[in-house]
C-alpha positions in Angstrom: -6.3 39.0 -34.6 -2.7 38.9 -32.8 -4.6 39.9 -29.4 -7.7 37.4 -29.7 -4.9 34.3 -29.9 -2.5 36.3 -27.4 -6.0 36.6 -24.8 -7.0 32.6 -25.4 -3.3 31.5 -25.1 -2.9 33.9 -21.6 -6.9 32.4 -20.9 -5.1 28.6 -21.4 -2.2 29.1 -19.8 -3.3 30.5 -16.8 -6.8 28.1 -16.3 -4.7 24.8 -17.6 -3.2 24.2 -14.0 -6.6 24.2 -11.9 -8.3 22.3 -14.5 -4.9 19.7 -14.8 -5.5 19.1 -10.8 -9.1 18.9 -11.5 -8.8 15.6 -14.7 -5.9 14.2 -12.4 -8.5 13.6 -9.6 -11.1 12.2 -11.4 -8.1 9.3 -13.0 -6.3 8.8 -10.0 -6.8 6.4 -7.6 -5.3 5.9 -3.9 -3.9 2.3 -2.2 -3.4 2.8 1.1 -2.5 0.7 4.2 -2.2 1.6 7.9 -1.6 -1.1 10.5 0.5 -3.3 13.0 2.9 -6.2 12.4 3.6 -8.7 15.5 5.8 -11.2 16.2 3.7 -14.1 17.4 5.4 -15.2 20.7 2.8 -18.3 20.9 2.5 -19.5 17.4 2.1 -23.5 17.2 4.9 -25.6 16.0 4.9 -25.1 12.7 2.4 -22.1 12.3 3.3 -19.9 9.4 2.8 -15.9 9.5 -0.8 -14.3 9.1 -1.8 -11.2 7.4 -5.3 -9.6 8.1 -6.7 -7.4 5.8 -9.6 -5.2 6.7 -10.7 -8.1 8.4 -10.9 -8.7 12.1 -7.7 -9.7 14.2 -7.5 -13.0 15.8 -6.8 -11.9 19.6 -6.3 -14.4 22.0 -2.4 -14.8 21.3 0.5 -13.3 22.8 2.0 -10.9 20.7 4.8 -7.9 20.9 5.3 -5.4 18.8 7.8 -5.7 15.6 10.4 -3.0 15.2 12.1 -2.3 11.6 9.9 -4.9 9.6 9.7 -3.8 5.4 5.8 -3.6 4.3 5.7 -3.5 0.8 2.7 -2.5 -1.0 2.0 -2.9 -4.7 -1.3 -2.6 -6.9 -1.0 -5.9 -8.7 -0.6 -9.7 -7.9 2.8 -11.1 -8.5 1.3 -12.9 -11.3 -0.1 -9.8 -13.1 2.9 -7.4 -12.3 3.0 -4.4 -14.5 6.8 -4.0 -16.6 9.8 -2.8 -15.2 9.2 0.6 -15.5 5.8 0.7 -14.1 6.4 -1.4 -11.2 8.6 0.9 -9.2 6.7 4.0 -9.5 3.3 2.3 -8.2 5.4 0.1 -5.4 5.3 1.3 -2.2 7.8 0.9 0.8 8.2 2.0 4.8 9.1 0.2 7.8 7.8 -0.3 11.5 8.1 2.3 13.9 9.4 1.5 17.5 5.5 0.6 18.2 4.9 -1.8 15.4 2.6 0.7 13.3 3.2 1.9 9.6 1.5 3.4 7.2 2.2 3.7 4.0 0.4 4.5 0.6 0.0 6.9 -3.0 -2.0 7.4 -6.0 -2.2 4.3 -8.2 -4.7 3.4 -11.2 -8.3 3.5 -9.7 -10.7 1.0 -9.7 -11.2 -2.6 -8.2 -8.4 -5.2 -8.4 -6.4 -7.5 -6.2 -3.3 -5.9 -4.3 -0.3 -7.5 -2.7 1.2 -6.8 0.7 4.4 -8.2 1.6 5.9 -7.9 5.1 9.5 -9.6 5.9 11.7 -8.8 8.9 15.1 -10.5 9.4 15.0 -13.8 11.3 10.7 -14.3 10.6 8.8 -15.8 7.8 8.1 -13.3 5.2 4.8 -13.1 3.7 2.8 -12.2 1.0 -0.6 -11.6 1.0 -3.1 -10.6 -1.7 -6.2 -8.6 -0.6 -9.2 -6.5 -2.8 -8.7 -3.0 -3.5 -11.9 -0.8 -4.0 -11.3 2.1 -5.5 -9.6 4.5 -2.8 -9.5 2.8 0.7 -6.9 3.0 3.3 -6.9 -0.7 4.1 -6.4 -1.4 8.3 -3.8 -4.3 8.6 -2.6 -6.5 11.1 0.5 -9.2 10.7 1.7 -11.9 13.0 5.1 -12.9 12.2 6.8 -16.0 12.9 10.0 -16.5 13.8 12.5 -19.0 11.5 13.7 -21.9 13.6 
């Protein structure tokens, strides 16, 4: 009797990792977002920062590329924040490269649900912008940043 529980426990022990890995990736989810933040040399008096979420890029302004902006990237909207403790495991952060790209992402709770990406540099208007996550996209993003007067 000793051996037949010793065998199952070795049998558990040694099959609980693969199968762990396996229920982990049918619960997990992925928020992802990859992009390009600008400073808009040609905003209108007045304009206020634009964030473009998988959506297509308005192109006729002049723009150069923004280094050391903070994208923040969070699996709730400001209004629906999850507590404390939560909230800083699922938040993500990086910064623009010398080009203006970033990408930054991780696993998060799956399914469909508003997102919030917030992009701030020093001496621009932050913004905050809420977009729809489906289940486990890499979202394309691209942010025009006006500067404060």
């Amino acid at each position: 009797m000793r051996q037949t529980v010793a065998i199952v426990a070795l049998a558990a022990a040694v099959g609980l990792p693969g199968c762990t890995r396996f229920l982990c990736i049918a619960c997990d989810g992925y928020l992802g977002a990859t992009g390009l933040v600008y400073e808009w040399l040609d905003a209108p008096i007045g304009a206020n920062s634009l964030a473009f979420v998988d959506t297509a890029t308005l192109t006729n302004h002049r723009v150069t590329p923004l280094v050391g902006a903070e994208i923040t990237l969070e699996p709730w909207t400001p209004a629906n924040q999850s507590p404390a403790g939560d909230a800083t495991f699922a938040r993500r952060h990086t910064f623009t490269d010398q080009h203006g790209h970033f990408h930054v992402g991780g696993t998060v709770r799956p399914g469909n649900y508003k997102a919030t990406l917030s992009v701030r540099a020093s001496g621009f208007q932050s913004i905050q912008h809420l977009f729809d996550h489906d289940y486990q996209s890499n979202h394309i993003v691209r942010v025009l940043l006006v500067r404060e007067k």
